[in-house]
BALO-280992 format. One line per field, with one value per residue (C-alpha): residue number from 0; residue in one letter; x, y, z. Coordinates in steps of 0.25 Angstrom, whole numbers. Layout:
<rs>
num <- c(NUM; ...)
residuo <- c(A; ...)
east <- c(X; ...)
north <- c(Y; ...)
up <- c(Z; ...)
</rs>
This chain:
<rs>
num <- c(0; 1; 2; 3; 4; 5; 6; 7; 8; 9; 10; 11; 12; 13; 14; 15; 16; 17; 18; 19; 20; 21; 22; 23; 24; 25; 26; 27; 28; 29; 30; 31; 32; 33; 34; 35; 36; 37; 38; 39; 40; 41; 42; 43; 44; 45; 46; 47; 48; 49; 50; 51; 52; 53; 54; 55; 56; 57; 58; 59; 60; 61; 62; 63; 64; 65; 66; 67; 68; 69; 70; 71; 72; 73; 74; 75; 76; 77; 78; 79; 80; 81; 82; 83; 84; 85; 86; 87; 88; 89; 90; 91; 92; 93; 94; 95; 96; 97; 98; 99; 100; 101; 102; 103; 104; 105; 106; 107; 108; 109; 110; 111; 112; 113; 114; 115; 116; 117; 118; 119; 120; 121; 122; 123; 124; 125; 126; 127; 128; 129; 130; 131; 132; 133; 134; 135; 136; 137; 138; 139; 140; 141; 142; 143; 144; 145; 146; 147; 148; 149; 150; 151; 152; 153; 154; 155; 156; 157; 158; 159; 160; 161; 162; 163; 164; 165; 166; 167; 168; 169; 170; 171; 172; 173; 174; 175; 176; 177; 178; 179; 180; 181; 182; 183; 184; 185; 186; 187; 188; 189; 190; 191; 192; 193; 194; 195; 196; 197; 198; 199; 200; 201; 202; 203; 204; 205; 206; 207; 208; 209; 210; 211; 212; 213; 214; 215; 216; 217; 218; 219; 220; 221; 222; 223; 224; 225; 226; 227; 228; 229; 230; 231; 232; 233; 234; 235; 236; 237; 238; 239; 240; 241; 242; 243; 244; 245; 246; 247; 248; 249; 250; 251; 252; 253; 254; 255; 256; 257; 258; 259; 260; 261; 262; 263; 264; 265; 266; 267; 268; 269; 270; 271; 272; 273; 274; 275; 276; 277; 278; 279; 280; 281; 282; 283; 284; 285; 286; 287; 288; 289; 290; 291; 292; 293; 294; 295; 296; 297; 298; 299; 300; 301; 302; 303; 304; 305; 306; 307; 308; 309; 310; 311; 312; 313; 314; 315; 316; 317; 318; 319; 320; 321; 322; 323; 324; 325; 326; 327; 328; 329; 330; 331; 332; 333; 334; 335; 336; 337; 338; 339; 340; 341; 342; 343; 344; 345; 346; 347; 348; 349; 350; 351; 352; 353; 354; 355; 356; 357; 358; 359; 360; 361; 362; 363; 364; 365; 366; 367; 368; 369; 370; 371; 372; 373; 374; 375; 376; 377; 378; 379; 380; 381; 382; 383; 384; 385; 386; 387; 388; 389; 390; 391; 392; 393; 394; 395; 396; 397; 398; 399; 400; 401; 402; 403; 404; 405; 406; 407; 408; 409; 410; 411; 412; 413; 414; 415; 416; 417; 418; 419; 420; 421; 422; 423; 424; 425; 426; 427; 428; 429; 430; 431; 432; 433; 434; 435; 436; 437; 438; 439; 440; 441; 442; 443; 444; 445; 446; 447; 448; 449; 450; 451; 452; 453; 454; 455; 456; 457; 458; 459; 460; 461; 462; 463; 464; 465; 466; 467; 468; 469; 470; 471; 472; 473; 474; 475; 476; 477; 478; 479; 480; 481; 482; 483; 484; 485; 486; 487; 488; 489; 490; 491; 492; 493; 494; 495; 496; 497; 498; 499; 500; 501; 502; 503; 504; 505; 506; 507; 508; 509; 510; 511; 512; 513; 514; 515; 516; 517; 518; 519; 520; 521; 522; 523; 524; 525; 526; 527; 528; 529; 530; 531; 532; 533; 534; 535; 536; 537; 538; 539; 540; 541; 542; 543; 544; 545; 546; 547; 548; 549; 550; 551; 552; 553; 554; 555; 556; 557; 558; 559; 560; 561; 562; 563; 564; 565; 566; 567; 568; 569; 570; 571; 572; 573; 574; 575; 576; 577; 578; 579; 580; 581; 582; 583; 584; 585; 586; 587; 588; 589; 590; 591; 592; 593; 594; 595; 596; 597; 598; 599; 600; 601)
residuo <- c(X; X; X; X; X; X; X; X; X; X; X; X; X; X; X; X; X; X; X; X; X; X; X; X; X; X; X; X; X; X; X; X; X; X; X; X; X; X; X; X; X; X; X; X; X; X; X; X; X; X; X; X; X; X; X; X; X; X; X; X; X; X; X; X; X; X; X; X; X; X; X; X; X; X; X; X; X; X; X; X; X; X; X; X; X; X; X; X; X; X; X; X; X; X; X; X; X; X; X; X; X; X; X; X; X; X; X; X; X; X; X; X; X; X; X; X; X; X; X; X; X; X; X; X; X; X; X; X; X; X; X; X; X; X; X; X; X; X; X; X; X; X; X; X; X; X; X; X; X; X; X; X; X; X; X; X; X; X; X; X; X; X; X; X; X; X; X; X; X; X; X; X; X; X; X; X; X; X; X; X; X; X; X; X; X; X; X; X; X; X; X; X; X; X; X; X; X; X; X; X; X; X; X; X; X; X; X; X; X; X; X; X; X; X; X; X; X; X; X; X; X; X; X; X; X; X; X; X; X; X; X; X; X; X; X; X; X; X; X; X; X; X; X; X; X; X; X; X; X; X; X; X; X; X; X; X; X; X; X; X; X; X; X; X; X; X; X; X; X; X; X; X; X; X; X; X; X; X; X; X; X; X; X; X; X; X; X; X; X; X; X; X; X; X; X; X; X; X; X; X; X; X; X; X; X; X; X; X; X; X; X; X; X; X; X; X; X; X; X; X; X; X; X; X; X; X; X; X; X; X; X; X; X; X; X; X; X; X; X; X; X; X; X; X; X; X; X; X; X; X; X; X; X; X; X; X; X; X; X; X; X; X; X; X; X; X; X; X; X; X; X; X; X; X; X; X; X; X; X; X; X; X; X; X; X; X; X; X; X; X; X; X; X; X; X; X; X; X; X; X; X; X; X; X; X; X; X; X; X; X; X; X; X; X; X; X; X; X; X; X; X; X; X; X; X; X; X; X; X; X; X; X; X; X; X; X; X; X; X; X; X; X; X; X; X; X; X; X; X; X; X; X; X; X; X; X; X; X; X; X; X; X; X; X; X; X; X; X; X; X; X; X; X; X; X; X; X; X; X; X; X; X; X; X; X; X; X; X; X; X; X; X; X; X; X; X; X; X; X; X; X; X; X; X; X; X; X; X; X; X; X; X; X; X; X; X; X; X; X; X; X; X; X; X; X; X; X; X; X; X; X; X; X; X; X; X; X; X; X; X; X; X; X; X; X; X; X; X; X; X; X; X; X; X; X; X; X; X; X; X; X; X; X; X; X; X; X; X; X; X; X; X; X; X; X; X; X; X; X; X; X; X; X; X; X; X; X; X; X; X; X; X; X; X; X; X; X; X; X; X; X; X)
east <- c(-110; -102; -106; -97; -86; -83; -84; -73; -65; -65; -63; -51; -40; -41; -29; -29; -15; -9; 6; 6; 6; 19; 23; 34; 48; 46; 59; 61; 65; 63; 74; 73; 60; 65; 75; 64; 57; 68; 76; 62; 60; 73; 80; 83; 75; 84; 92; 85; 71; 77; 85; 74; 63; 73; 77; 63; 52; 56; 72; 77; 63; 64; 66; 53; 46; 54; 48; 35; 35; 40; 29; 18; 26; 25; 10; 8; 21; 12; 0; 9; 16; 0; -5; 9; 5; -8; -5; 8; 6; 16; 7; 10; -3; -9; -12; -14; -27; -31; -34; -41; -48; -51; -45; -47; -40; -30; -27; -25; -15; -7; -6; -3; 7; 14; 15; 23; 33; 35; 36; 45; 54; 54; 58; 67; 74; 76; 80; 93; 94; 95; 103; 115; 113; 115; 128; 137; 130; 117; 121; 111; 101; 108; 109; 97; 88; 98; 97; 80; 74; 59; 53; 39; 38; 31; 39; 57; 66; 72; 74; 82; 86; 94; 81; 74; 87; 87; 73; 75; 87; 77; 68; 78; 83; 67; 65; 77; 70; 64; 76; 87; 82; 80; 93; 99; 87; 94; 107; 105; 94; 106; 117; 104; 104; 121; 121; 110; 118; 129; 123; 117; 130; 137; 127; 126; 141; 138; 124; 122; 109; 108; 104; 91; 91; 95; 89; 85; 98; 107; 100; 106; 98; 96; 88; 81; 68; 68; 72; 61; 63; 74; 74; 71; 57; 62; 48; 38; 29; 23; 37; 38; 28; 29; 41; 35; 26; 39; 47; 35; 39; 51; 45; 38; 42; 40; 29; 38; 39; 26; 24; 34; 23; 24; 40; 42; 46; 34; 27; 18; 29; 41; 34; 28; 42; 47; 40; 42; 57; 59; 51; 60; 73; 69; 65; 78; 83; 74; 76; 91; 95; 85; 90; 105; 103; 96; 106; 119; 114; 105; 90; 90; 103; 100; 99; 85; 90; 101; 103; 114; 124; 123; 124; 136; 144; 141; 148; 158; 156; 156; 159; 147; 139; 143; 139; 125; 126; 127; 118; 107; 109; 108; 95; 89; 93; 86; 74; 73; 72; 62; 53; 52; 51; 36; 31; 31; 26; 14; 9; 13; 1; -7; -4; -6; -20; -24; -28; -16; -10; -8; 7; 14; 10; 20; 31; 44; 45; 59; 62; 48; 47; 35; 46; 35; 28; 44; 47; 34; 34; 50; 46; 36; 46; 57; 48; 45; 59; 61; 47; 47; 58; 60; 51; 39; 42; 42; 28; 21; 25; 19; 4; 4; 13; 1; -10; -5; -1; -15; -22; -14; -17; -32; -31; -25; -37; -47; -39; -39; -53; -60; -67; -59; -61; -57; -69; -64; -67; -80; -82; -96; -96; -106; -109; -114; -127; -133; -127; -138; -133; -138; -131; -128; -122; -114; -109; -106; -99; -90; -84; -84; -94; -98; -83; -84; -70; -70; -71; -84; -89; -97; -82; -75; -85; -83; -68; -67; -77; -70; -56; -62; -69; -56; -46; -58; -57; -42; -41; -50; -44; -30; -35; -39; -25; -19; -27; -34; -24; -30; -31; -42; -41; -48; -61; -55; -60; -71; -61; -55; -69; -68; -55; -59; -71; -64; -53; -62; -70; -56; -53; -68; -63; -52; -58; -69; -59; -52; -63; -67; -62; -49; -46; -40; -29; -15; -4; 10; 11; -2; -3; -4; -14; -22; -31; -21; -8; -17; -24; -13; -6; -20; -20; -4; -4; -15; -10; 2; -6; -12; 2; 4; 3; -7; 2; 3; -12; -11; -2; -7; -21; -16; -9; -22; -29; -21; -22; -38; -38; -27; -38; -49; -47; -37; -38; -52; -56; -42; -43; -39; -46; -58; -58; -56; -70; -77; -73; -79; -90; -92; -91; -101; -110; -110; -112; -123; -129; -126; -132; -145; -145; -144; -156; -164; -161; -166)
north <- c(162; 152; 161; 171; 162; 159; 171; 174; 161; 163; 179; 184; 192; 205; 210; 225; 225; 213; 219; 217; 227; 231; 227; 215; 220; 217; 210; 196; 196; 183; 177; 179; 171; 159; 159; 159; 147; 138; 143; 139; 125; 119; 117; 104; 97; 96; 89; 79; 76; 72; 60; 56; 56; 48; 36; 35; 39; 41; 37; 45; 48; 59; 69; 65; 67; 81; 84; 81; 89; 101; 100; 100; 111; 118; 116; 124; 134; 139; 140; 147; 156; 161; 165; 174; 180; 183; 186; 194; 194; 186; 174; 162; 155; 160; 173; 165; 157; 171; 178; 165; 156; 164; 168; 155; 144; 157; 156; 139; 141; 151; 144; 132; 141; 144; 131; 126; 138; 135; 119; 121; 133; 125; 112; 117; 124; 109; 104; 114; 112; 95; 97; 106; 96; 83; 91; 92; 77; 81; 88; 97; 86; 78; 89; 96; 82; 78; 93; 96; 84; 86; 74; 76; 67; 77; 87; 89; 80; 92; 108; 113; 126; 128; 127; 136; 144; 146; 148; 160; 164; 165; 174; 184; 183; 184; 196; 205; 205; 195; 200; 196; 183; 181; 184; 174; 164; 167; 163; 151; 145; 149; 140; 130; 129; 129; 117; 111; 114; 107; 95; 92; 96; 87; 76; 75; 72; 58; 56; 43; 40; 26; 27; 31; 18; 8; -6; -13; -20; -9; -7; -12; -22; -16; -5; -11; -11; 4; 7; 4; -2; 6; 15; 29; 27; 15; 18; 21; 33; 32; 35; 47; 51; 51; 56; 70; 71; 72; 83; 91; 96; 98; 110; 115; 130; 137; 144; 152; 162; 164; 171; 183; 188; 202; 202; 198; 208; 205; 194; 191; 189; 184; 173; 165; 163; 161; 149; 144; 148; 140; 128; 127; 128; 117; 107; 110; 108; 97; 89; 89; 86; 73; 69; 70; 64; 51; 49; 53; 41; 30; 33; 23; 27; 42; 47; 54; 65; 69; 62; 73; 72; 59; 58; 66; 58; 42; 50; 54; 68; 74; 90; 90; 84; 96; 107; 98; 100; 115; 117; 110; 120; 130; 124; 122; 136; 141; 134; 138; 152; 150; 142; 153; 164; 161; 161; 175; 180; 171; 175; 188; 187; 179; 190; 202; 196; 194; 179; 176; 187; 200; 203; 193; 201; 214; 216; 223; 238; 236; 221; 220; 206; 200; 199; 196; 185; 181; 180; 172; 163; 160; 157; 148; 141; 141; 134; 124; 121; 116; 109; 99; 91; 90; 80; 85; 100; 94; 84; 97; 105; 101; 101; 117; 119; 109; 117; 129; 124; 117; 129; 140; 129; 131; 146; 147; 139; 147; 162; 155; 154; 164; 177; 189; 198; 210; 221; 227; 212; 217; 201; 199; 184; 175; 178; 166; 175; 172; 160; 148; 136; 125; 112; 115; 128; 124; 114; 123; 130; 121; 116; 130; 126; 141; 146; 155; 164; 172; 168; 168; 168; 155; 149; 153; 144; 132; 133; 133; 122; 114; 117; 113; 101; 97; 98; 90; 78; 78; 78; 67; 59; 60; 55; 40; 41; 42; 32; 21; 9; 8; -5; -12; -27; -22; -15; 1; 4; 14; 21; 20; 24; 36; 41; 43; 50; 60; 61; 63; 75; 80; 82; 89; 98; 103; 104; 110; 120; 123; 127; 138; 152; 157; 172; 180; 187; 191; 185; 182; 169; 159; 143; 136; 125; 129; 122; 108; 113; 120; 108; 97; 107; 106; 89; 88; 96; 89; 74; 77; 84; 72; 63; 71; 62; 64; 71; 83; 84; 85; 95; 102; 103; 109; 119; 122; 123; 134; 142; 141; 145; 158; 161; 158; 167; 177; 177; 178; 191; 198; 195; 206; 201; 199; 213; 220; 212; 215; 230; 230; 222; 234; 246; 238; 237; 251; 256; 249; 254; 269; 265; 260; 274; 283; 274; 276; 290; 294)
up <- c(27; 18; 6; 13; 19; 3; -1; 10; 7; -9; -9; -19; -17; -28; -30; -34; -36; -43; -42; -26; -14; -18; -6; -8; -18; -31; -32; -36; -53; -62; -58; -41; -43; -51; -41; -30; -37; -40; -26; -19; -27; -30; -18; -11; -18; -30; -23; -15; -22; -36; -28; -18; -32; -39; -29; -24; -33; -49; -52; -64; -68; -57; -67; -74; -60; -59; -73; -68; -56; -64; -73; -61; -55; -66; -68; -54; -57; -69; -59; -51; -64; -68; -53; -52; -66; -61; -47; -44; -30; -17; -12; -23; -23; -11; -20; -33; -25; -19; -30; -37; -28; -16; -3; 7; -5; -4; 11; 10; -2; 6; 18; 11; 5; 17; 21; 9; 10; 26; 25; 12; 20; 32; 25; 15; 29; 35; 23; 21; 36; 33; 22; 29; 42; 32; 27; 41; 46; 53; 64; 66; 65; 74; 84; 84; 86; 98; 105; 101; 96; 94; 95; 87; 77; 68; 70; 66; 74; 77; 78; 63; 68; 57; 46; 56; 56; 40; 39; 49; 40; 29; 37; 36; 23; 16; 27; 20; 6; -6; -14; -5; 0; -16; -19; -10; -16; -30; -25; -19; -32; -40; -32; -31; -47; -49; -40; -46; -60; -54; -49; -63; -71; -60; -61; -76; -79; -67; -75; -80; -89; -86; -71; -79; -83; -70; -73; -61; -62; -61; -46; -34; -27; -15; -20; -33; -23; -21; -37; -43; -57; -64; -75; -78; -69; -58; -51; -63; -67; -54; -48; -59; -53; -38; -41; -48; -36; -26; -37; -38; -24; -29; -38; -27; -24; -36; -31; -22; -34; -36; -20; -25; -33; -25; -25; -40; -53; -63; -54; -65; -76; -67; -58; -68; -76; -62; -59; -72; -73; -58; -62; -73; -67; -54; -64; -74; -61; -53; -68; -69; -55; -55; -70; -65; -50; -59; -68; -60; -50; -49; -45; -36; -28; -25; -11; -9; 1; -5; -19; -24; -13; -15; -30; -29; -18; -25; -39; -31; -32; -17; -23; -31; -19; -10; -22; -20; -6; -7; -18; -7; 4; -5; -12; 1; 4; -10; -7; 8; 2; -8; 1; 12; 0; -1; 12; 18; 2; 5; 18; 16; 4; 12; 24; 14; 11; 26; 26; 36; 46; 38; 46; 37; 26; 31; 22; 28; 19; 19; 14; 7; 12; 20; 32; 44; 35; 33; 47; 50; 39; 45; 57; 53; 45; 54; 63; 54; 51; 65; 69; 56; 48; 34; 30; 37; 31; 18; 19; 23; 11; -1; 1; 2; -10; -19; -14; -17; -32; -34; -30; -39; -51; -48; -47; -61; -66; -59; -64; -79; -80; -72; -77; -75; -63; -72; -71; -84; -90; -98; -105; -104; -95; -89; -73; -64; -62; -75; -78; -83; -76; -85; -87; -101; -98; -87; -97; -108; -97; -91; -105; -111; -122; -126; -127; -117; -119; -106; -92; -85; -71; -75; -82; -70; -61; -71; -73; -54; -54; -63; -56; -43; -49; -56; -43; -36; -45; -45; -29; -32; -43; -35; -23; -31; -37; -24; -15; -27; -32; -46; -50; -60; -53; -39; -46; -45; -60; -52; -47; -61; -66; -56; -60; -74; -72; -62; -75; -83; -74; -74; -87; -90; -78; -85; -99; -91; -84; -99; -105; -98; -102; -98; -90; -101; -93; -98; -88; -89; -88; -88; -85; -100; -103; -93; -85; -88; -81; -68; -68; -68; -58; -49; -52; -49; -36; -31; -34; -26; -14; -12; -12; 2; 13; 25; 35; 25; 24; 38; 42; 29; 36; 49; 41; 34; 47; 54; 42; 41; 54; 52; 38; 47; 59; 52; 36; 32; 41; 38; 23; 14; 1; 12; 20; 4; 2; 14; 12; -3; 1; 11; 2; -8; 5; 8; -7; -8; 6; 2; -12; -4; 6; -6; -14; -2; 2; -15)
</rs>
């Protein structure tokens, strides 16, 4: 019985056909999916999170915590890059984890998936809505929470029927065709990057290198408890630091390209250099804004919501402060796009695949969209956008999007170095079956000691166990960063002791992992120095997974509840990948029984 429960829960999706059904339009070029990556991830918060990171967390080192947010998003981007060389197909890292680590691990990163894209639709939607009702006073607000307050203290302070209202908008214009709704997404990233331009052009000729430099004498007294100590870094390292962990969400939405694999000209060449080209241009971006804000005013004197208008107003320049305020609308407008993009791609493979309902999978013959799988995933988000405010929307959002990136990091790990399925692969390797298991050839194995050139079923095994044993340690070693004060006066040097050891385990993990041989498979674009980037990308997400607070885990595990339950009762008996199983395992059966009849009849 358990034996057949993982065999059903670790099954792999074979693709016969690894161009697609051919039933989305191949129609987004290089340049409609850059547009898509950077329209997705650089919206509002080029605006807001540089100011809020800068005041509160990192001063002018902000652009160091930007640089090394980009660097971890680049780490899972590359992730990303080699899955959509291997894989062309619509699903993102739903699809990636399907064809590598089995069916259930599959379900979990798509429903988590869907999550991400509805919580970053739904708050992106309230944030445009915020953002307008700021500009005319708060009326709406003011109006809606006297007519229909809802008075639930985990739920909105009021109906936004104007976020639901845009999100309905956006039903319709990703119903009529991918290469409309991209069109308009090109538009608006364009008029997103011109005002970009013009803020840093503008902020350049006010910049002033010495608010780098503020001693602790040139801060007004007032706030000299809440600067920290002046300088380039007021709040230290560690402030660096925190700060990276807030701009990495900056970065997040890349990973909207990678679900086009199914609508994309030359997937396997154009959405690698997508997700390359759109990380580039949001850090460019991300970089400068945070370099000029720093230097046009003082850190410790931005204003976290809204640091631009701000800036603008103290210089004394109110026309550029309105171009910012257009540039938002049509930033948020951008990003509300690409957030909603991904989500009917993905249920539409989950759907196609039968692990949720298989009517979100329908695809309208005359617009070549998923348009039911559309209309639901809208719905769903509309309804969002009036149950939960934007600071709830925005706690929810993260832990989806981490999974997802940590998974896709272990999939390219276990892709490198296991043996190659092809049948017309005639290198002679060595099976499980006979296989001496000794200690000294277990150990010859695990470090590679005989040179083997060619992946193995025997490497394969060595090179998942030490993957599984290295993301175990690094949960691990996190969780006694996070919750032991180290200090050698009160008797911690165990856990000293204890935390070098597991170092140590995880640096023989790694060599252990490198030293295995590597698939030799020609791909467009392949993740270098492998396995260091997959595995800081693997240690990274799940450092600031485990910075979320208690209330995400929560709502997180009801989230994962409902959709056990969907797998449980729906996806496991409607399963494609399972019925195509079941059916071969059937004709083998009965070939064997017809083989038996005619042995017995001679």
């Amino acid at each position: 019985m358990a034996s057949r429960l993982w065999k059903t829960l670790s099954r792999r999706r074979v693709d016969e056909d690894q161009e697609g059904k051919g039933e989305l339009a191949r129609v987004l070029d290089i340049f409609d999916l850059t547009a898509l990556g950077v329209g997705s991830t650089l919206g509002l918060g080029v605006y807001v999170l540089a100011g809020s990171v800068a005041k509160d967390t990192a001063g002018p080192a902000v652009c160091i915590s930007f640089l090394i947010a980009a660097i971890a998003s680049a780490f899972a981007g590359m992730c990303y890059a080699e899955f959509a060389s291997r894989v062309p197909k619509a699903g993102s890292a739903y699809v990636y984890s399907y064809v590598t680590v089995g069916e259930f691990i599959a379900f979990i990163i798509g429903w988590n998936l869907i999550l991400e894209y509805v919580i970053g639709t739904a708050s992106v939607a309230r944030g445009l809505s915020n953002y307008i009702d700021a500009l005319v006073g708060n009326v709406m607000g003011k109006t809606l929470q006297s007519i229909m307050p809802i008075n639930i203290f985990f739920l909105s302070e009021y109906p936004d029927f104007l976020a639901f209202g845009m999100v309905m908008l956006l039903i319709i214009l990703l119903s009529v065709g991918v290469k409309e709704s991209s069109f308009l997404n090109n538009i608006f990233t364009v008029i997103n990057l011109i005002t970009i331009m013009i803020v840093i052009v503008a902020g350049s000729i006010k910049a002033d290198p010495k608010n780098w430099s503020l001693s602790l004498d040139d801060i007004p007294k007032n706030v000299t408890n809440t600067a920290g100590s002046g300088g380039f870094m007021p709040f230290g390292l560690n402030g660096v630091m925190v700060g990276a962990a807030k701009c990495f969400y900056g970065f997040v939405g890349f990973d909207a390209v990678a679900t086009t694999g199914e609508e994309a000209k030359k997937p396997q060449r154009n959405i690698p250099l997508a997700i390359v080209f759109s990380l580039i241009i949001i850090f460019a971006a991300y970089f400068s804004i945070s370099t000029v804000l720093t230097m046009m005013w003082p850190y410790y004197d931005q204003n976290a919501d809204a640091p631009f208008p701000y800036v603008f107003e103290q210089i004394g320049w109110p026309i550029v402060k309105w171009i910012v305020n257009i540039g938002a609308v049509f930033a948020l407008c951008t990003s509300l796009l690409g957030a909603m993009f991904p989500l009917p791609r993905v249920l539409y493979a989950m759907a196609s695949d039968g692990i949720i309902f298989m009517s979100l999978s329908k695809v309208h013959p005359k617009t070549m969209t998923p348009i039911f799988g559309t209309i639901v995933a809208g719905l769903f988000t509309g309804m969002m956008t009036l149950m939960f405010n934007l600071q709830q929307l925005i706690d929810m959002m993260s832990i989806g999007t981490l999974l997802a990136y940590t998974v896709v990091a272990i999939s390219v790990l276990i892709l490198r170095y296991q043996k190659n399925d092809d049948p017309s692969d005639s290198i002679p390797t060595v099976t499980m079956g006979n296989y001496e298991f000794t200690v000294i050839n277990i150990l010859k194995q695990t470090f590679n000691l005989n040179n083997q050139k060619y992946p193995s079923d025997i490497s394969g095994t060595v090179a998942k166990c030490a993957i599984a044993i290295f993301s175990l340690i690094v949960f691990i070693l996190i969780l006694i960063i996070n919750n032991v004060d180290f200090d050698m006066t009160d008797g911690s040097v165990i856990i000293f002791v204890i935390v070098a050891i597991l170092i140590f385990i995880l640096i023989l993990n790694v060599a252990a992992i490198g030293r295995q041989p590597i698939q030799q498979v020609e791909l467009s674009f392949k993740v270098p120095l492998v396995p260091l980037i997959p595995c800081c990308s693997i240690f990274i997400n799940l450092y600031l997974m485990l910075q979320l607070d208690v209330f995400t885990w929560t709502r997180f595990i009801v989230w994962m509840i409902i959709g056990f339950c969907i797998y449980i009762s729906y996806g496991i008996s409607h399963s494609v990948q399972g019925i195509k199983n079941k059916n071969e395992a059937n004709k083998m059966k009965q070939k064997y029984v017809d083989h038996d009849r005619i042995v017995t009849k001679f």
